[in-house]
C-alpha positions in Angstrom: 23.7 34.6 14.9 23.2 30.9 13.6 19.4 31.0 15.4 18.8 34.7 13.5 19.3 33.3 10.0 17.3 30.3 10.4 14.7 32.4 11.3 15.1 34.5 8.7 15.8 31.8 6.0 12.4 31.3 3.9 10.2 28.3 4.0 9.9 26.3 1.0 6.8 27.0 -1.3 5.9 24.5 -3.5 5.4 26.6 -7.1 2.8 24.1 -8.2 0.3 22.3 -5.8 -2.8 22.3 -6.8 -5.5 21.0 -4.9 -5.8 18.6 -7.6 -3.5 16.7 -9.7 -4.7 14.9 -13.0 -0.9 13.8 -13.6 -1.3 11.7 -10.1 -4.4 10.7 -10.7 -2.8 9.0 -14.3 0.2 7.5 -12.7 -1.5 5.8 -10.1 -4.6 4.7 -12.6 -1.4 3.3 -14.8 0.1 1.2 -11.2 -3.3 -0.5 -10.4 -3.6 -1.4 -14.2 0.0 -2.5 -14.8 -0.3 -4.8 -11.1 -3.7 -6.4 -12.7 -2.3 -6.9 -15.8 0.9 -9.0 -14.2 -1.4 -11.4 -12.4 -3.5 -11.8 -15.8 -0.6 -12.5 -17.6 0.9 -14.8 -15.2 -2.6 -16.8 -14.7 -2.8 -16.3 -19.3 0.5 -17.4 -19.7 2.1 -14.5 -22.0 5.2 -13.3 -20.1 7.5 -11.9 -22.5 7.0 -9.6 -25.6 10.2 -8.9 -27.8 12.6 -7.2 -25.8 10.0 -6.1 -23.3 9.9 -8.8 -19.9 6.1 -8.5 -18.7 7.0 -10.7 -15.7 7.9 -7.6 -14.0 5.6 -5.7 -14.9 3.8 -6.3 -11.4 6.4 -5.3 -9.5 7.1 -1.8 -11.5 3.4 -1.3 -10.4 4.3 -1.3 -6.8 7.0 0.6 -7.1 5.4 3.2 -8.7 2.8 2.8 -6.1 5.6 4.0 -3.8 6.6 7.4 -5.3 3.0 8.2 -5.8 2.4 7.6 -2.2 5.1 9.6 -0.7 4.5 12.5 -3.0 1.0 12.4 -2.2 1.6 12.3 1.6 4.1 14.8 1.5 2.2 17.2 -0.3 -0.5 17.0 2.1 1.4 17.5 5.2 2.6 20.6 3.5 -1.0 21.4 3.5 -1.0 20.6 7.0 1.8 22.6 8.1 0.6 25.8 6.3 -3.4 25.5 7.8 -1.5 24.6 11.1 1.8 25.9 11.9 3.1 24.9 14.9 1.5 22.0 15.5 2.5 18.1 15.6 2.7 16.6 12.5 3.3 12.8 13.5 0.4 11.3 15.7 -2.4 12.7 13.8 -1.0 11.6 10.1 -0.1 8.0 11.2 -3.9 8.2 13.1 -5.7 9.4 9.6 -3.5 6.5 8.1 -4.0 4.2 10.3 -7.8 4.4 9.5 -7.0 4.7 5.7 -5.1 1.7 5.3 -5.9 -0.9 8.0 -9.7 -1.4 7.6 -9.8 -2.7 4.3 -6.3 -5.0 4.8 -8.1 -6.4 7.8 -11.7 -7.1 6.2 -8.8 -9.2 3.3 -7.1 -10.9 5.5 -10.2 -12.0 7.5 -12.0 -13.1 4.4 -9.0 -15.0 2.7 -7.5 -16.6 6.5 -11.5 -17.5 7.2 -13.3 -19.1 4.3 -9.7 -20.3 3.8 -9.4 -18.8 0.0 -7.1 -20.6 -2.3 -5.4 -16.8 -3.3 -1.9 -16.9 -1.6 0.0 -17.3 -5.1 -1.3 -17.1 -9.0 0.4 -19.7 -11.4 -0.5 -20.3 -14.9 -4.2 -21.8 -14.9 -4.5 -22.2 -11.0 -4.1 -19.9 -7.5 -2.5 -22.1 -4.9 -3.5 -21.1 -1.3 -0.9 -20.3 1.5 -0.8 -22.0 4.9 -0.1 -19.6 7.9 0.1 -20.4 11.6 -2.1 -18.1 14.3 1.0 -16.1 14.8 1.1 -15.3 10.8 -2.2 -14.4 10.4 -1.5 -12.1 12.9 1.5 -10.9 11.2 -0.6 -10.2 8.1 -3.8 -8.6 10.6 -1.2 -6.3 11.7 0.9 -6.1 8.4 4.1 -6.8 10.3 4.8 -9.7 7.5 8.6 -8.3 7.0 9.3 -8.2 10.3 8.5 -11.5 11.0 9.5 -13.1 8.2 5.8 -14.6 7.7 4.5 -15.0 4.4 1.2 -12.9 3.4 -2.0 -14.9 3.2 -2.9 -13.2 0.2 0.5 -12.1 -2.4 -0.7 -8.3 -2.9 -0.5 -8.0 0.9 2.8 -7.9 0.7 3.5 -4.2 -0.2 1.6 -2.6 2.9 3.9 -3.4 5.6 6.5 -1.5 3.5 4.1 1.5 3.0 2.7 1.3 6.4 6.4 1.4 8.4 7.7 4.1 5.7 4.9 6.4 7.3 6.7 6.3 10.7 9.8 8.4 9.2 7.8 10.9 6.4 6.9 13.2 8.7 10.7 13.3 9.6 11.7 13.1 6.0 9.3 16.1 4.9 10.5 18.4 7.7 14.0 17.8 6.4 13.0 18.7 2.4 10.8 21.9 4.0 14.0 22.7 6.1 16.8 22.4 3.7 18.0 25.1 1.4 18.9 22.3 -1.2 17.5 18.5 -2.4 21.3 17.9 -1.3 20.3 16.0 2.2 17.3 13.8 0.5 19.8 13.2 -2.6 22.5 11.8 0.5 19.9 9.7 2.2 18.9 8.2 -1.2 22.0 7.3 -2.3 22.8 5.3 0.8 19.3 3.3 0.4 20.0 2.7 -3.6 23.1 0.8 -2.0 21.3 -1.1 -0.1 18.5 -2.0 -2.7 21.5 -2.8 -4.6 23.1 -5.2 -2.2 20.6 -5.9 0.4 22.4 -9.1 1.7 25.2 -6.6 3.0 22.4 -5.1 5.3 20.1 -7.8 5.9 23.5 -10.0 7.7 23.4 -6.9 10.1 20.4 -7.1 11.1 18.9 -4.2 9.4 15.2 -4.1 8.4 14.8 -5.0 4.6 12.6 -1.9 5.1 15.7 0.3 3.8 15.6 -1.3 0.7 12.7 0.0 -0.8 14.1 3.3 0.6 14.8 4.9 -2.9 11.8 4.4 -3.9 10.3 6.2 -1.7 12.4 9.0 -1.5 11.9 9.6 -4.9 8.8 11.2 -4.3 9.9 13.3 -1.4 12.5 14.6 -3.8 9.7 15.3 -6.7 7.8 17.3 -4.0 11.5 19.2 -2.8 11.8 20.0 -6.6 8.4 21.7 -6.8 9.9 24.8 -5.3 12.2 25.3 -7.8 10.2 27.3 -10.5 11.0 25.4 -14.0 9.2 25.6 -17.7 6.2 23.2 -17.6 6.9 20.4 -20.2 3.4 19.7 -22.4 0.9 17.5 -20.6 0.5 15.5 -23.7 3.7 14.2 -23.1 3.6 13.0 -19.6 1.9 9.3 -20.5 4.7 9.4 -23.4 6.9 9.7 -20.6 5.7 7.3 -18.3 5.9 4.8 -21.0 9.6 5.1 -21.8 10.8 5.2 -18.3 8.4 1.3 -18.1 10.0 0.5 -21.1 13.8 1.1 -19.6 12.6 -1.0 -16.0 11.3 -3.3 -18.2 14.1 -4.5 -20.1 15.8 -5.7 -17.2 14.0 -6.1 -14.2 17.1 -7.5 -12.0 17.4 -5.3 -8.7 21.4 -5.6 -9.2 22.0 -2.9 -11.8 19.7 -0.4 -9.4 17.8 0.3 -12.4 14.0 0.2 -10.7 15.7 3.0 -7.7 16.6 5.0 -11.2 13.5 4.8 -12.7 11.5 5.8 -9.9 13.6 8.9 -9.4 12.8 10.0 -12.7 9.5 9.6 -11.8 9.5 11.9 -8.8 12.0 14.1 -10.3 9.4 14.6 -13.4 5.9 14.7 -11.4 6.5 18.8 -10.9 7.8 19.7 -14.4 4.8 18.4 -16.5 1.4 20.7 -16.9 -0.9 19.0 -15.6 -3.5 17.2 -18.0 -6.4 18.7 -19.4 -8.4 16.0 -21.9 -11.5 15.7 -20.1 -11.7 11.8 -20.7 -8.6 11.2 -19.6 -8.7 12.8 -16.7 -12.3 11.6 -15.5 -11.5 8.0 -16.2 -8.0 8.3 -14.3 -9.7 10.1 -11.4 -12.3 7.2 -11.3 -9.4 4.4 -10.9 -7.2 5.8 -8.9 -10.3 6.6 -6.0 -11.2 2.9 -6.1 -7.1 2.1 -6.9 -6.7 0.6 -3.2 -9.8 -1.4 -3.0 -8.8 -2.6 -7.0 -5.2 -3.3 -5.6 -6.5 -5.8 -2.7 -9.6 -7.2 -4.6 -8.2 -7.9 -8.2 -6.8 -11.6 -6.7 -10.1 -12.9 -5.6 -12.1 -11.5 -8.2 -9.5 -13.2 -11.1 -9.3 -16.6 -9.1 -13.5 -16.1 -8.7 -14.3 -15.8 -12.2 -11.3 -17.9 -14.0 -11.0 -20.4 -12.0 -13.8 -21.0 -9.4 -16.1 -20.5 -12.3 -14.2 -22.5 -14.8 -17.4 -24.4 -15.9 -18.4 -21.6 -17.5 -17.7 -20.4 -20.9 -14.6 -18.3 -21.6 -17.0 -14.9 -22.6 -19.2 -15.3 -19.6 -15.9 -15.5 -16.7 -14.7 -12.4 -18.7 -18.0 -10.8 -17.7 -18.0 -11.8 -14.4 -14.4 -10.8 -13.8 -14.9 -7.4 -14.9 -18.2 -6.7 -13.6 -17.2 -7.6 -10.2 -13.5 -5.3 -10.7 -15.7 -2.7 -11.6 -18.6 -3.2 -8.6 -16.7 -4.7 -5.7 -14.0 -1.9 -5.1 -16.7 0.8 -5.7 -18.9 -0.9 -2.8 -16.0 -1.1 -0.5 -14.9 2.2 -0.8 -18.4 4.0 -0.1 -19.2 1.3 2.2 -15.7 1.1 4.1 -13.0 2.9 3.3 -14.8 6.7 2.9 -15.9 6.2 6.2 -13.4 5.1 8.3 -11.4 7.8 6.3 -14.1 10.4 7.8 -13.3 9.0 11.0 -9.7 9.2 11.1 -10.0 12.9 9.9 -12.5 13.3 12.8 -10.5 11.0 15.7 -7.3 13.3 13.9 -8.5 16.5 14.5 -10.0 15.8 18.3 -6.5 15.1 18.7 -4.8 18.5 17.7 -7.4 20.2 19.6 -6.7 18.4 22.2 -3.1 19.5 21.8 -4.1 23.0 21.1 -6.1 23.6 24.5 -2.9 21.8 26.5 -0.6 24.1 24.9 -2.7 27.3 25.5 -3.5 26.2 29.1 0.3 25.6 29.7 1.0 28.9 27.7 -1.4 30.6 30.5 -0.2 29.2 33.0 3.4 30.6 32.5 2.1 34.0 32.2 0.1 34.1 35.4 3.4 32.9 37.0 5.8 35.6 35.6 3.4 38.2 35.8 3.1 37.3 39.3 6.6 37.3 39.8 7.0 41.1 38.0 4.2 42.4 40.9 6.4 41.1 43.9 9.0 42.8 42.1 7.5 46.3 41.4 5.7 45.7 45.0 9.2 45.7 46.6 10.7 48.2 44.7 7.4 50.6 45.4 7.6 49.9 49.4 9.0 52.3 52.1 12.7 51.3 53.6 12.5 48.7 56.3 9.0 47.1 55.2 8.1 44.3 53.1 4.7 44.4 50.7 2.3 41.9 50.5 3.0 40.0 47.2 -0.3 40.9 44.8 -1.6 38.3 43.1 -3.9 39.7 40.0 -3.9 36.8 37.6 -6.1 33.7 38.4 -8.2 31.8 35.9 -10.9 34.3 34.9 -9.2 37.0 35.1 -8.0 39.8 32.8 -4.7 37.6 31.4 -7.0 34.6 30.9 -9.4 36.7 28.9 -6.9 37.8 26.8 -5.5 33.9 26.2 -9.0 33.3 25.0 -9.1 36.3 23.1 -5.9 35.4 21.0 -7.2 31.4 20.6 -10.4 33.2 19.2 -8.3 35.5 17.0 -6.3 32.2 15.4 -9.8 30.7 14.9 -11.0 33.9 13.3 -13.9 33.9 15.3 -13.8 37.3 17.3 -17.4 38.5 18.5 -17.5 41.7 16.8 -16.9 44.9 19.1 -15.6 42.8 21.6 -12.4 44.3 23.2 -8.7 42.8 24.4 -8.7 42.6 27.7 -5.7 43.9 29.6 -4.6 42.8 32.8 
C-alpha cells in the first residue's frame, strides 16, 4: 500500500523555470561586485559608512555566491532528471563540475605558487604574500585547504573547497526537495546547520568538518528552488534590486556570525528568488548577463589585477593604475573564459554524457539479458507441461543475441531516442 501511493504521489514541478533567469543573472553580477569592492576598500582604506560596516561586505558576497550556486545547480539537475529519468544523477554532475571549477583554480594556484605572487592577503596600501609548504600547495591544487587546515595561496581561494565538497551531497539534497511533499525535511536539515554556523566550536571539538557551517547557506537555495512549486503572486521585478539591497543592508549592520544573522539573510534570499518576475529592462539585464558569465574568472582574477595595477605599478600616476586595473578586469576574465573555462566546460558536458551512455547501454544489456533468461525459463516450462506422460522435452532455447527479443530491446532504445526508421516493425519473439 505504502509503495502504491508513492507511486502515485506527484513529482514536484517547478511553476517557474525558465531557461533563463535575469534575477540570477543580477544577484550574482551584485556578489562578484560587492567581493571586488571589499578588497578595494580594504586596499583604499574606507571601511565603515554610518551605520553600514563595509568590512563585511566581502564576505556577504560569498555567501550570496552560495545560494546562487545551489539554486543554480539544483535547477539544472531538475533539468536533468526530466530529459533523463531514470538515470544517475551523481557521477556525471560532479564530472561536468569538476571540469567547471578545477581548471581555472589550478591555472591560479600555479601562477600565484610559481612566479611566487605577493597576493595571499590585501591590507591597506600593500598585498602581503603567503608561504605554503609542497603539501599546501597541494592542498590548494586540490582545494582540500579546510580539510587540512592549510592556508590558500591566494585569499579568494578560500571559498571553493566549500563549494566544491557541498557538490558531493546536492544531488542527495535535490532528490530529497523533488521527493518531499513539503519544504518541512530541507527546513529540519537547515535548522540543525544554522546551529552549527551559530556555534561552530561545539562541532568543530568533535571532529566534524567546518564544512556544515556554511550549511545554511547553502540550503537556502535548495529551499528557494522547493518553493518554486508552490504557485504564488509574482512580486514586481522592479523591486527585486530594492530587495536585495535591504536584506545587504540588515547583514551589514552586524556582520558577527553569533546572532545567525548571515544564515537568515541568505534564506530570504532563496526563499525570494521564485516570487519576483523576472526582470525585463533591457540594460539591466544585458549588463548583469555579461558579469555574471565572466563572474568566476572576475572572482579568481580581481586580486592580481588590483595588486598589478595599484601596487606593482605604483610609479604610475593614480588616473593611469585606474586604467590599467579596469582594463585588465574587463579583458583578462573575458580571455580566460573563451580561452579556458568554455572549453573545458564543453568537455565535461562531452566526458558527462559518454558516461550516461555508457550507463544506458550496461543497463539495456543487463535488462536483456534478464529477459532471454526468463523467457528461457517460461519454454522449459510450457515444454513440460506440452510433453506426453513419462517423457521429458528438450528445453528450447529461442532467445540469443540477435534474435527476435534482442530486436525488440533495440527497438524500445530507438523508441526512447525517438529515432525509429519509419515503417519499421516491433519484432516479437
Amino acid at each position: 500500500m505504502r509503495r502504491r501511493e508513492l507511486a502515485q504521489r506527484p513529482r514536484m514541478k517547478p511553476n517557474n523555470s525558465p531557461p533563463d533567469m535575469p534575477n540570477l543573472d543580477f544577484l550574482r553580477a551584485c556578489a562578484v561586485c560587492l567581493v571586488v569592492g571589499h578588497h578595494l576598500f580594504i586596499f583604499f582604506p574606507t571601511i565603515k559608512v554610518g551605520l553600514l560596516n563595509f568590512s563585511g561586505i566581502g564576505h556577504w558576497g560569498v555567501l550570496i555566491f552560495f545560494v546562487h550556486t545551489s539554486f543554480v545547480l539544483t535547477l539544472s539537475l531538475h533539468r536533468q532528471a526530466q530529459h533523463r529519468p531514470g538515470r544517475r544523477l551523481l557521477w556525471p554532475f560532479l564530472i561536468r563540475r569538476t571540469f567547471r571549477l578545477f581548471p581555472l583554480s589550478i591555472l591560479i594556484v600555479l601562477l600565484v605558487y610559481g612566479l611566487n605572487l605577493p597576493v595571499g592577503h590585501v591590507r591597506p596600501g600593500s598585498f602581503v604574500p603567503v608561504h605554503v609548504s609542497r603539501w599546501g600547495f597541494l592542498s590548494n591544487l586540490f582545494l582540500v585547504q579546510n580539510l587540512t587546515h592549510t592556508e590558500s595561496v591566494m585569499a579568494p581561494l578560500w571559498s571553493l573547497p566549500y563549494e566544491m565538497q557541498m557538490y558531493l551531497v546536492l544531488p542527495a539534497l535535490f532528490v530529497l526537495a523533488r521527493s518531499a511533499r513539503t519544504a518541512s525535511p530541507l527546513f529540519g536539515i537547515w535548522a540543525i546547520s544554522f546551529i552549527a554556523a551559530v556555534r561552530p566550536w561545539y562541532f568543530e571539538r568533535h571532529g566534524v568538518p567546518d564544512l556544515i557551517e556554511y550549511g545554511p547557506y547553502f540550503l537556502a537555495g535548495i529551499i528557494g528552488y522547493r518553493c518554486m512549486a508552490t504557485p504564488t503572486r509574482q512580486v514586481p521585478s522592479l523591486l527585486w534590486p530594492v530587495y536585495l539591497a535591504a536584506v545587504s543592508a540588515l547583514y551589514l549592520r552586524d556582520t558577527s556570525a553569533a546572532d545567525g544573522r548571515g544564515p537568515i539573510c541568505c534564506l530570504l534570499i532563496g526563499l525570494a528568488i521564485p516570487r519576483f518576475a523576472q526582470l525585463q529592462q533591457p540594460s539591466v539585464v544585458a549588463i548583469s548577463n555579461r558579469v555574471a558569465r565572466y563572474s568566476y574568472g572576475i572572482y579568481l582574477t580581481h586580486f592580481i589585477c588590483i595588486w598589478f595595477a595599484f601596487q606593482a605599478l605604483d610609479n604610475l600616476q593614480t588616473g593611469a593604475r585606474w586604467l590599467v586595473f579596469i582594463a585588465s578586469m574587463s579583458l583578462i576574465p573575458i580571455a580566460l573564459h573563451h580561452t579556458l573555462e568554455a572549453p573545458m566546460i564543453r568537455l565535461g558536458q562531452r566526458v558527462a554524457s559518454c558516461l550516461l551512455d555508457r550507463s544506458r547501454e550496461a543497463g539495456h544489456r543487463a535488462d536483456t539479458e534478464a529477459g532471454t533468461v526468463f523467457l528461457q525459463r517460461e519454454d522449459r516450462v510450457r515444454s513440460r507441461e506440452a510433453a506426453p506422460l513419462g517423457q521429458e522435452s528438450r528445453p528450447t532455447v529461442t532467445l540469443f543475441r540477435g534474435s527476435g527479443a534482442d530486436s525488440d530491446a533495440i527497438e524500445n532504445d530507438r523508441e526512447d531516442r525517438g529515432r525509429r526508421p519509419p515503417g519499421e516493425g516491433r519484432a516479437r519473439p
